[in-house]
TORKOL-4160 file (C-alpha; in steps of 0.2 Angstrom, whole numbers, padded with zeros to 4 digits, m for minus):
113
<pt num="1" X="m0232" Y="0011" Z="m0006"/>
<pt num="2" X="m0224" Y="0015" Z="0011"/>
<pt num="3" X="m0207" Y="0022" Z="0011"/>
<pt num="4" X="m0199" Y="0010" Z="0025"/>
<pt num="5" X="m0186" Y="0022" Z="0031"/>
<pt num="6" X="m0191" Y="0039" Z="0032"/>
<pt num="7" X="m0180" Y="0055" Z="0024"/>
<pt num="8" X="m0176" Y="0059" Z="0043"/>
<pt num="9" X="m0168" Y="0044" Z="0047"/>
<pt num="10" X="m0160" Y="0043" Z="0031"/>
<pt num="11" X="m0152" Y="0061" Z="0033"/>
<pt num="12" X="m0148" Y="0057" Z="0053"/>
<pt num="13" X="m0135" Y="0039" Z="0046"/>
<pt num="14" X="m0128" Y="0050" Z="0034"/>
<pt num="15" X="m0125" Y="0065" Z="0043"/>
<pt num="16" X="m0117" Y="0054" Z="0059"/>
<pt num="17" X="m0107" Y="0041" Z="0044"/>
<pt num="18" X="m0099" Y="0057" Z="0035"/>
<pt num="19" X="m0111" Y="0053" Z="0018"/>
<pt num="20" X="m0102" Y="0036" Z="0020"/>
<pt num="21" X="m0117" Y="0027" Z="0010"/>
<pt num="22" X="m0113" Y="0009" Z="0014"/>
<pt num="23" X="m0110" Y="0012" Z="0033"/>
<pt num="24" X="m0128" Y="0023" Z="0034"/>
<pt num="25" X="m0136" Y="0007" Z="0024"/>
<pt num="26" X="m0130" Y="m0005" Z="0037"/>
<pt num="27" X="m0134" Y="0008" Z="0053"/>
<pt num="28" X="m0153" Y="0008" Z="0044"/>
<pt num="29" X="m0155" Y="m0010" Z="0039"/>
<pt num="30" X="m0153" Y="m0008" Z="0020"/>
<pt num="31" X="m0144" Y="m0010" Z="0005"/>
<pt num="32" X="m0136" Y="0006" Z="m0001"/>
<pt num="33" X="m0147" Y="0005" Z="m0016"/>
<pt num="34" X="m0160" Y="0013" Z="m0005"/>
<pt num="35" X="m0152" Y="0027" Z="m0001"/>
<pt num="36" X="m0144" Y="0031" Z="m0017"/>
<pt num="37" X="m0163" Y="0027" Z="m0024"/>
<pt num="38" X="m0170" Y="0041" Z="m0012"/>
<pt num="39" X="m0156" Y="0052" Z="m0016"/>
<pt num="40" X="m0161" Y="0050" Z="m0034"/>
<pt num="41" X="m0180" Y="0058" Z="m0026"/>
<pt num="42" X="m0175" Y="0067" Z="m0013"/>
<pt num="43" X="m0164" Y="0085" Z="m0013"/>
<pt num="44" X="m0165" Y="0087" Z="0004"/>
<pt num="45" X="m0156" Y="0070" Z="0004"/>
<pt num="46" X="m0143" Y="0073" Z="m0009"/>
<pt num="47" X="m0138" Y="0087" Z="0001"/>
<pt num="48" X="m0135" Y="0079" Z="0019"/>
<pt num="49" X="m0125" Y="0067" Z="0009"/>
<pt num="50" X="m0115" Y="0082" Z="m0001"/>
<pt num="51" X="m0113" Y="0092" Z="0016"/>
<pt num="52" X="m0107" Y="0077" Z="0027"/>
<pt num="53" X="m0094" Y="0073" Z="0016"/>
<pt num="54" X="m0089" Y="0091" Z="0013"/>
<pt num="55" X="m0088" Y="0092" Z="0032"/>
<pt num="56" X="m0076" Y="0078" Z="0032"/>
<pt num="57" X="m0064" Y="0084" Z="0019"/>
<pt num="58" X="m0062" Y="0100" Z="0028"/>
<pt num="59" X="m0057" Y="0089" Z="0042"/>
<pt num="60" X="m0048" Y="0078" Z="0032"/>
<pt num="61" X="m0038" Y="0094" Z="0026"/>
<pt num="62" X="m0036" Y="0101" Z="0044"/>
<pt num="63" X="m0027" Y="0086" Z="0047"/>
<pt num="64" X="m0019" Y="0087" Z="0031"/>
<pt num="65" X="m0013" Y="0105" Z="0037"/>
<pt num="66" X="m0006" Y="0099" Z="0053"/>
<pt num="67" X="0005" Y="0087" Z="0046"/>
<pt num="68" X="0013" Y="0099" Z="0035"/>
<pt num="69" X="0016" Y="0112" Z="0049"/>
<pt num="70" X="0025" Y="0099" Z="0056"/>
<pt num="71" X="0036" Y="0094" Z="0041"/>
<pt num="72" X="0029" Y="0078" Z="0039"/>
<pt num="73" X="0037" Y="0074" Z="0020"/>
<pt num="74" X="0019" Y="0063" Z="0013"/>
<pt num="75" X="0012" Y="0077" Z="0016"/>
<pt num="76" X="0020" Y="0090" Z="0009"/>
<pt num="77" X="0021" Y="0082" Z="m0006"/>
<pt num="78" X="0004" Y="0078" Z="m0007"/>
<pt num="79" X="m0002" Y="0097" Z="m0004"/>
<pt num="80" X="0012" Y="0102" Z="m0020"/>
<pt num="81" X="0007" Y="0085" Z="m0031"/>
<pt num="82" X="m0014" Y="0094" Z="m0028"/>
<pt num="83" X="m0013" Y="0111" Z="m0022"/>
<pt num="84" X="0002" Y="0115" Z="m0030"/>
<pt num="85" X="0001" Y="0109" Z="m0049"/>
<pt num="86" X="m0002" Y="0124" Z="m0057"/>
<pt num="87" X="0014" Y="0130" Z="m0047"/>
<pt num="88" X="0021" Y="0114" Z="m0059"/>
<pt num="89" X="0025" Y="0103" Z="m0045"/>
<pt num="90" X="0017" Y="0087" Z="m0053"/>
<pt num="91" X="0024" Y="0071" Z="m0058"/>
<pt num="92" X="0028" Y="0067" Z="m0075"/>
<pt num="93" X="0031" Y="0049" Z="m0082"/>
<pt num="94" X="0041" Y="0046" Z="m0098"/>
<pt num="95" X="0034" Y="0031" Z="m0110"/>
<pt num="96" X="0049" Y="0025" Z="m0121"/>
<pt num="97" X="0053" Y="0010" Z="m0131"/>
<pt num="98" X="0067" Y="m0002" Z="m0126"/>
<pt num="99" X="0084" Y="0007" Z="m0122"/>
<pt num="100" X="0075" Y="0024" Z="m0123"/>
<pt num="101" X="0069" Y="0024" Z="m0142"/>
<pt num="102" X="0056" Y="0025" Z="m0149"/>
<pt num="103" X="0040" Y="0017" Z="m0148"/>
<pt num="104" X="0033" Y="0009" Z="m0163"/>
<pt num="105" X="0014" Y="0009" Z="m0165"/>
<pt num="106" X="0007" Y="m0004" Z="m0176"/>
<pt num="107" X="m0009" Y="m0005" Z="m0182"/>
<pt num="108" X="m0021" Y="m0019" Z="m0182"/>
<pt num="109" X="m0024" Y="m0024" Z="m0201"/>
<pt num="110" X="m0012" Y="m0012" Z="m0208"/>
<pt num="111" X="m0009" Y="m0016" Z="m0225"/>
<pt num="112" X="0007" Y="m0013" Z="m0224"/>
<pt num="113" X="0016" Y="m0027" Z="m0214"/>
């Protein structure tokens, strides 16, 4: 059977698309099955794919850095809420019952209602 779009193109969608799977399956005419199928075969595939997208979170945190530098609030919280959790800067939500008490767990089939 003949493999309709080549490794190449494959690798040249998702290196220009970021590793953006469904954009690169539109750009070549495909369903994005297709590529994750040849991914599946192919590790010189899987690896476009993994350094395209590793190239757009470094921009992605370039841009990131920027906006803390210049003391953009979402940001900063966002680099303390990730990069800054073992420092203990992570948000923490309290499950009570009504008023503040207790929650009461009943079983399903408990023998004892």
């Amino acid at each position: 059977m003949a493999v309709k779009y080549s490794t190449k193109s494959i690798i040249e969608a998702l290196s220009s698309l970021n590793g953006m799977v469904y954009l690169a399956a539109r750009k070549l005419g495909c369903t994005p099955q297709t590529i994750y199928n040849r991914m599946k075969s192919s590790a010189a595939i899987r690896e476009a794919c993994d350094s395209a997208r590793g190239e757009l979170i470094d921009i992605s945190e370039q841009k990131l850095r920027a906006a803390v530098m210049n003391g953009e609030p979402w940001a900063v919280a966002m680099v303390l809420k990730t990069i800054g959790k073992h420092r203990g800067y992570v948000e923490r939500q309290e499950v009570t019952g009504a008023e503040g008490s207790h929650i009461v767990v009943r079983l399903v089939g408990d023998d004892n209602d």
